[in-house]
N, C-alpha and C positions, 0 to 999 in steps of 0.2 A: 239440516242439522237436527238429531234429536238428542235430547236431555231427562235423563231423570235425576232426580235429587232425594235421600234422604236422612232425614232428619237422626241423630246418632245420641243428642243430649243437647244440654242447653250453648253447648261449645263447638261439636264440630257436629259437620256435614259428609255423606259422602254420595260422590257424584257420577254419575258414568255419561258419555258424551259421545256420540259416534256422527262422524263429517261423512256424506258421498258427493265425489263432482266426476262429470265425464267432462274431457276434455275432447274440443269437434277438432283440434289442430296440435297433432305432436311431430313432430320431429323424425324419423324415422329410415334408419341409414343401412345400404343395402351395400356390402364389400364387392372388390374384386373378384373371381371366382376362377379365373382366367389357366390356373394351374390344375383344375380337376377334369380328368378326361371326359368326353362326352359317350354318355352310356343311358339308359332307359331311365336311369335309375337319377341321372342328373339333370333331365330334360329343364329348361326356362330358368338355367342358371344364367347368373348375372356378369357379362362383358367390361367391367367397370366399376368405381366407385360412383352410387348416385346417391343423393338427399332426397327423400321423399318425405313424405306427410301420410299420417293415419290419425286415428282415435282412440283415447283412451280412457278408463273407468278407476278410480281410486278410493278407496276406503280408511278411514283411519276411526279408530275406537280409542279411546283414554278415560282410566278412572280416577278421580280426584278425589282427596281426604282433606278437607278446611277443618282447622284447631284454630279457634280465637283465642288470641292471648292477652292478658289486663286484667285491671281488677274489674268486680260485676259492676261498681256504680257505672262504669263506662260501655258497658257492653249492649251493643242494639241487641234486637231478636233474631236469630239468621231467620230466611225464609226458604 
């Protein structure tokens, strides 16, 4: 995960956040194929429904805006 954060005023923040994970085991589903004729063009099509397993990589990026609301005697310092 990385994070930056900045600072806006004494009330809000704004943040940008960006998550990466590979996953070593997804899921991975190979149809029927049984109705398309055999041609060069369709060579190591699939006989069948099978469940197989591959790998996968995901990204997600998100920007946050924090507003503190209250009065100031109450209010910590954001960081």
């Amino acid at each position: 995960m990385l994070e930056t954060r900045k600072l806006l005023g004494r009330r809000a923040t704004l943040s940008l956040r960006s998550e990466y994970e590979y996953y070593s085991y997804v899921p991975e589903m190979a149809y029927n194929t049984v109705d398309i004729p055999t041609t060069p063009f369709t060579a190591g099509r699939q006989d069948g429904t099978v469940i197989g397993s591959d790998a996968a990589f995901s990204a997600r990026t998100s920007i946050r805006l924090t507003i503190k609301l209250g009065p100031d005697s109450i209010m910590e310092p954001l960081k």
